[in-house]
N, C-alpha and C positions, 0 to 999 in steps of 0.2 A: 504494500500500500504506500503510495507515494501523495504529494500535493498536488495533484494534477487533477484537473476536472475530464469529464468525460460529460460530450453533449450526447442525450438521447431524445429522440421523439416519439410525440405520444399522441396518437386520436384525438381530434378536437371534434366533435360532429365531422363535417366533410372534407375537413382541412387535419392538418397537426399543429402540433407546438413544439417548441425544444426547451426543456429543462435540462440545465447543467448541473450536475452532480459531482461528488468527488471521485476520486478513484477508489474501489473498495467498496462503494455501496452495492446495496441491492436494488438490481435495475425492477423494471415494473414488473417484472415477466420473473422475478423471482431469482434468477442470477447473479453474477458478483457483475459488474462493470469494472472491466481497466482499463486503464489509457493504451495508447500503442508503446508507448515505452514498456511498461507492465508486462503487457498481454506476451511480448521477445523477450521479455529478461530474466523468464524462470517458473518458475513454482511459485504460486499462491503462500502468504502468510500461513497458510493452517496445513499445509505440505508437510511434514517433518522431512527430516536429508534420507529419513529411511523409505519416504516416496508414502506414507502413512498420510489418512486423512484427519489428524488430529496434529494440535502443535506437538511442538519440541519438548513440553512439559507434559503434556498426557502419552505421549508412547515409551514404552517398556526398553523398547532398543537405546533410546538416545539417552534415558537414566541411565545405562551402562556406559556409554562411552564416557 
């Protein structure tokens, strides 16, 4: 998660709109949004390095290293 906004749009009746968001949030559709730096630079914050969908403090592996 970085300080970068990410524009998304959204259904206005027959038109859209675009709200800007930060990087990190959850887009309307339920997803993370990331910027394009983000989206090339890796693994999501809740990633651990053992490729786990929980942080670095809830996985068993990375307590041991």
């Amino acid at each position: 998660m970085c300080n970068n906004t990410v524009i998304q749009t959204v259904p206005s009746g027959y038109d859209y709109k675009f709200i800007e968001m930060k990087c990190g949030s959850t887009s309307i559709y339920g997803d993370e949004l990331r910027c394009e730096e983000c989206e090339n630079g890796g693994p999501p914050w809740y990633i651990c390095p053992h490729g786990r969908d929980v942080s670095e403090y809830d996985c068993g592996l990375c307590e041991l290293d």
